[in-house]
C-alpha positions in Angstrom: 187.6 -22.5 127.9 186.9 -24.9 125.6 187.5 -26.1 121.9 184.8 -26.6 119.2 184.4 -27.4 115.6 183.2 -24.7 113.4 180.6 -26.2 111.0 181.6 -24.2 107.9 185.4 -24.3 107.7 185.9 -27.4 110.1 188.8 -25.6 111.8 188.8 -25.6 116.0 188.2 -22.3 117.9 187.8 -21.7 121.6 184.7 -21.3 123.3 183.8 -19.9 127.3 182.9 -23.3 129.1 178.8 -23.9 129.0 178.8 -21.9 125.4 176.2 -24.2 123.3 174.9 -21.3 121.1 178.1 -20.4 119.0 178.9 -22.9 116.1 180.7 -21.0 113.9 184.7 -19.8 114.1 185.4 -15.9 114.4 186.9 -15.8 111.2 184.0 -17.3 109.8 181.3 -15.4 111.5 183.2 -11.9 110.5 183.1 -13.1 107.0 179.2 -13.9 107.3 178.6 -10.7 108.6 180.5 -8.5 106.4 179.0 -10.3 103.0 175.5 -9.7 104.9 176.2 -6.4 104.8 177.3 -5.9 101.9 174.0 -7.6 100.3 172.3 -4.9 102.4 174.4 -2.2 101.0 173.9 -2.9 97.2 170.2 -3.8 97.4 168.8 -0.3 96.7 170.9 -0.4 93.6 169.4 -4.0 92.3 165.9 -2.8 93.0 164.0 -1.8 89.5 164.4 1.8 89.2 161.9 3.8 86.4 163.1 7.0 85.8 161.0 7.4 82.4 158.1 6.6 84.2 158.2 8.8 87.4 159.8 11.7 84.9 156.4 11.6 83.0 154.1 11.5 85.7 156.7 14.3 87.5 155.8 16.5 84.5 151.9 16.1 84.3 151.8 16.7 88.1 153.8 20.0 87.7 151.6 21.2 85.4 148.4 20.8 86.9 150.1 22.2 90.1 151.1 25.9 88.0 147.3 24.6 86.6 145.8 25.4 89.8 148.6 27.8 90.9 147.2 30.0 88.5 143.9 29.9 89.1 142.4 27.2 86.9 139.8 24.7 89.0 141.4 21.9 90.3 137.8 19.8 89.9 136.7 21.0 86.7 138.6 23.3 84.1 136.9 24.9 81.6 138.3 24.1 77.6 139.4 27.7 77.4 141.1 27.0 80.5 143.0 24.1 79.1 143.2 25.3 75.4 145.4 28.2 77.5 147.6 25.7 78.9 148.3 23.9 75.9 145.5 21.8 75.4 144.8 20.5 71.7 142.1 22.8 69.6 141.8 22.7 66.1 141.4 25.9 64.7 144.4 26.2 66.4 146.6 22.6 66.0 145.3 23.4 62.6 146.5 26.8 62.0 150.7 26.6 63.2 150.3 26.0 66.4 151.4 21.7 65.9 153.1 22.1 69.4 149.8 21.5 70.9 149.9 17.8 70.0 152.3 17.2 72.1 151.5 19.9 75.0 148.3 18.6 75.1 149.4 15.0 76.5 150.5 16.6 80.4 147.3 18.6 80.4 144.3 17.5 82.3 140.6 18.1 82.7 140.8 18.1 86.6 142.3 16.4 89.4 140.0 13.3 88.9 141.3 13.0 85.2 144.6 13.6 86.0 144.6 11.2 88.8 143.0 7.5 87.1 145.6 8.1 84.3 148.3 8.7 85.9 147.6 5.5 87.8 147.0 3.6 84.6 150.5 5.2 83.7 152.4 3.6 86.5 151.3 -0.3 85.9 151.4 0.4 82.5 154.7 2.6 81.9 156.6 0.2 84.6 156.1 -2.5 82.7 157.0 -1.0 79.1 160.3 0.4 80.8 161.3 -3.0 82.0 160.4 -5.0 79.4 161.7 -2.6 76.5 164.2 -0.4 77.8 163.9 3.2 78.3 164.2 4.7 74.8 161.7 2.5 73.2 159.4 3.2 75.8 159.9 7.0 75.6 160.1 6.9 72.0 156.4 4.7 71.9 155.0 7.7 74.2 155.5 10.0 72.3 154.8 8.7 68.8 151.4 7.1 70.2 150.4 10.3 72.6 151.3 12.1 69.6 149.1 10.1 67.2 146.0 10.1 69.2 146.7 13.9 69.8 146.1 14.2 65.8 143.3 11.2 65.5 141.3 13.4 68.1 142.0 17.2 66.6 140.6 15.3 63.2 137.4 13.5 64.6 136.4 16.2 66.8 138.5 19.6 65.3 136.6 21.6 67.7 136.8 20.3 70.8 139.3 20.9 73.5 141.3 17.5 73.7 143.9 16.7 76.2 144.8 14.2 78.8 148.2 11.4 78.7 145.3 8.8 78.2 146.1 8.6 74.1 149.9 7.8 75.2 148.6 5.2 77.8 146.6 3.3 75.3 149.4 3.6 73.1 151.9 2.0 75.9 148.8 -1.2 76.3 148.7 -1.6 71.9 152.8 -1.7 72.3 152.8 -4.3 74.9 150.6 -6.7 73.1 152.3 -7.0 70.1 155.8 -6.9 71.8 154.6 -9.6 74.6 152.6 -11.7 72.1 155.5 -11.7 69.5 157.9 -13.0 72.6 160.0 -10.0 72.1 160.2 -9.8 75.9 164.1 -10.5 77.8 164.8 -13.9 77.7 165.2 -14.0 82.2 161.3 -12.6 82.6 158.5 -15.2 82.2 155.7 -13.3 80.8 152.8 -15.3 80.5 149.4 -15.1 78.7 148.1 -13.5 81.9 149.6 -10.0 81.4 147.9 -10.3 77.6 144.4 -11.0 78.8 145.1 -8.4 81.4 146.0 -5.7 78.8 142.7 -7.2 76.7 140.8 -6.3 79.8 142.2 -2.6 80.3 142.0 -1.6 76.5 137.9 -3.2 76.6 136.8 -2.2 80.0 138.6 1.9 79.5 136.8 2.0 75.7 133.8 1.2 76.8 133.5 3.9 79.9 134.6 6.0 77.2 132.2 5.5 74.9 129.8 6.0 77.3 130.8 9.0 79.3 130.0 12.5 77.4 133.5 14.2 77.0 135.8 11.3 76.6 137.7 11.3 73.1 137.8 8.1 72.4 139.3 8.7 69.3 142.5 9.9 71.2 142.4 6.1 72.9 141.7 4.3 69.6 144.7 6.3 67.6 147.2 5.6 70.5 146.2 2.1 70.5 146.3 1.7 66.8 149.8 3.1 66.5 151.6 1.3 69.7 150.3 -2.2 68.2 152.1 -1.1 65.2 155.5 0.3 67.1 155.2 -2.7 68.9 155.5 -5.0 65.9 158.8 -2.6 64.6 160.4 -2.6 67.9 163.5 -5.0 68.2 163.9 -7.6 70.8 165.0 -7.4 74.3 168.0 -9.8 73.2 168.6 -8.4 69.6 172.0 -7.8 69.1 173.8 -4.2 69.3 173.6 -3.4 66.0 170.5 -4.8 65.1 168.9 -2.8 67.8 170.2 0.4 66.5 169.0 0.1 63.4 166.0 -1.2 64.5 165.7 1.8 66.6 166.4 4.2 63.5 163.9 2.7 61.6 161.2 2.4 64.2 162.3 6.7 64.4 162.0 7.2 61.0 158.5 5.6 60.8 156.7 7.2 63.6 158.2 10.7 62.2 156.8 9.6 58.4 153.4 8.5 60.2 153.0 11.6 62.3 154.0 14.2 59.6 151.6 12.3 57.1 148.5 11.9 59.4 149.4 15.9 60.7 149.2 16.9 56.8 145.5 14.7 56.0 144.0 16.1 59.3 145.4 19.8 57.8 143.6 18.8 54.2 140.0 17.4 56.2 139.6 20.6 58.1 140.6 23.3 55.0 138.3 20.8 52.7 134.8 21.1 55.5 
């Protein structure tokens, strides 16, 4: 046996004669070991979690599954098909049946529909969650799915509408105004990158829509229109407690007002044709 230095605590331990590996006392090495695993052991807690997100795209999938389950095509729907399953109608959105407005967001034309948006959904909704906190971002779903829902029964009142892709052009007109107002946490460097990125997804998905037969994009135009304004309203990552709340309530009370008042002139258009 023989005695070394230990290069962290500079106390002597014993080592077996020839031993050139070990550097390190036992006390010290047990202590190295056990913080290493404890790192290990609390990573999956640290790692970004999006419950929101993966809710959302949980409940579109589960109902094209009962979709097809049921009978419908899993390539190509028909409208009635979809107006069964809650899609949005007119003479029916119109006439009572509002529920359809928001039904019609986790209803899908098809698995290749259903597919590219919920795709856009999960670079898009990660980010949203992240960068402003789960209620926001559920709250700016809604309101702008719910928007483009109506925007889409009034340009086309009788056409089948449906699809999340309203609420996903919604999420992209939030996160331009809440990145390009700096409204973003203080510890995530967001730079002008992500903004010409979002440019590029809002231009390059309205002008496939424009120029595919059977894309609304009225529904993309009215969810856009209404996150860029929820994104201006929303508070900021590092907005005090209070402020938030009331923020929050007045962001809540707006979309309600905005929703209920579009509902009612898209009511008036249809009884006035």
């Amino acid at each position: 046996m023989s005695t070394r230095r230990c290069v962290l605590c500079a106390s002597e331990f014993e080592v077996d004669a020839g031993d050139v590996s070990t550097t390190t006392c036992p006390a010290c090495y047990r202590a190295a070991w056990e913080a290493g695993q404890a790192a290990l052991s609390n990573e999956p807690a640290k790692s970004p979690s999006y419950p929101v997100t993966t809710a959302i795209i949980a409940a579109n999938a589960l109902v094209f599954a009962i979709m097809v389950l049921s009978g419908v095509s899993a390539f190509l729907p028909t409208p009635q098909q979809a107006i069964a399953f809650g899609a949005d109608f007119g003479p029916l959105t119109l006439n009572g049946q509002w529920w359809r407005l928001v039904t019609s967001m986790f209803v899908h034309f098809g698995i290749i529909h259903i597919g590219l948006n919920m795709w856009c959904l999960w670079n898009l909704g990660r980010a949203a969650e992240i960068l402003m906190g789960r209620f926001p971002y559920l709250l700016a779903y809604f309101a702008t799915g719910m928007f483009g829902s109506i925007v889409s029964v009034y340009w086309h009142p009788l056409a089948a509408g449906a699809g999340a892709s309203g609420a996903i052009f919604g999420m992209a007109g939030v996160l331009v105004t809440f990145v390009y107002l700096k409204k973003t946490p203080a510890h995530l460097q967001i730079n002008k990158k992500m903004l010409s990125s979002l440019g590029g997804f809002i231009f390059y998905n309205l002008v496939i829509g424009a120029s595919i037969p059977g894309i609304s994009n009225a529904a993309h135009v009215g969810g856009l229109v209404m996150g860029a304004a929820v994104g201006v309203l929303l508070p900021a990552a590092n907005a005090a407690e209070s402020s938030r709340r009331t923020r929050l309530s007045f962001v809540l009370v707006f979309c309600a007002a905005s929703l209920l008042a579009s509902a009612v002139a898209a009511k008036h258009f249809h009884l006035s044709r």
